[in-house]
C-alpha positions in Angstrom: 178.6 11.3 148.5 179.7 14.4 150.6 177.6 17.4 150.2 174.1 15.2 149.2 171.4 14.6 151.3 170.9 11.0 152.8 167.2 11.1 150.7 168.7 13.2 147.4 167.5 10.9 144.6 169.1 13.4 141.5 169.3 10.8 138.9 167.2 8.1 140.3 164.2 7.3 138.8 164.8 7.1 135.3 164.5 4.1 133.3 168.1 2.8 133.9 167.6 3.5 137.4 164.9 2.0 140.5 165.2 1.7 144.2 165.4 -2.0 145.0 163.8 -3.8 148.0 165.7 -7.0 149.9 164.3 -8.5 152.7 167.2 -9.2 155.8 167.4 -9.7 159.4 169.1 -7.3 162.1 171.1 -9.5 164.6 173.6 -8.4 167.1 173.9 -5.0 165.5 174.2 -6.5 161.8 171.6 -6.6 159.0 172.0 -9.5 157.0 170.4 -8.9 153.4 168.8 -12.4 152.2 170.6 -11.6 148.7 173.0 -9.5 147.4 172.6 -5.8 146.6 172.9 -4.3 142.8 176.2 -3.3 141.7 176.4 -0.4 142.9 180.2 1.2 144.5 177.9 2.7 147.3 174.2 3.9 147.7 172.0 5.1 150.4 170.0 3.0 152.1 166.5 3.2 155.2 166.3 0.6 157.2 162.8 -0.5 158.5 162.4 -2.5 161.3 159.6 -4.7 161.0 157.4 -6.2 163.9 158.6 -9.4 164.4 155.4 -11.8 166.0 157.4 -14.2 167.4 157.8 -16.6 164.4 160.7 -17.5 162.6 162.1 -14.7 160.5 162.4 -16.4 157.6 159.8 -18.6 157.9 157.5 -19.8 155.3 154.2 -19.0 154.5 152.5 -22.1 154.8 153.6 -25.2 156.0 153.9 -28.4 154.4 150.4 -29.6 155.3 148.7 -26.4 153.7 150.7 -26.3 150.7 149.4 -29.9 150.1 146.3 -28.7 150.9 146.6 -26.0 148.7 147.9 -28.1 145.6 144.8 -30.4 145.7 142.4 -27.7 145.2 144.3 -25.4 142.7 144.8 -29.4 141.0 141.2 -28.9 140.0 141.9 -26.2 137.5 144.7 -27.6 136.0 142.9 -28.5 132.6 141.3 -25.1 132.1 144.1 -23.4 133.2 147.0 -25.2 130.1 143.9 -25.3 128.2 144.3 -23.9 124.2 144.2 -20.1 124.1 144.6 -19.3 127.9 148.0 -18.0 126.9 145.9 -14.8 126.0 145.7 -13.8 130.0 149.7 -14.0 130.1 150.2 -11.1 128.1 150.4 -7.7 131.0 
């Protein structure tokens, strides 16, 4: 990579080509990506450090009780939503 910038992007962004996003945590002086990188031999990368609020890191969203919670009401439109012809709102 000698003699490119750290942000040079020449021949990024075509349709072969995207930057990719994976979550991690910094510990000790080490990020930790929560899954592999693309095979790439060696890319650039930015770091952002994000605010942590004191939870866990990798936490999840809801806990068990709200995702129950959750489920019952979405349960309710279970029949329209596998109803005939809703396939129609899959299509981007």
């Amino acid at each position: 990579m000698e003699g490119r910038g750290l942000l040079d992007r020449s021949g990024w962004g075509n349709e072969k080509t995207m930057y990719k996003t994976i979550p991690g945590t910094y510990r000790s002086g080490v990020v930790q990506l929560a899954e592999p990188p693309p095979d790439l031999p060696e890319s650039p990368v930015l770091v952002t450090f994000l605010k942590n609020e004191g939870g866990q890191t990798n936490a999840p969203a809801l806990d068990p009780a709200q995702i129950a919670e959750l489920r019952g009401k979405l349960a309710a439109w279970e029949a329209d939503w596998n109803a005939p012809g809703m396939e129609a709102y899959d299509k981007p």
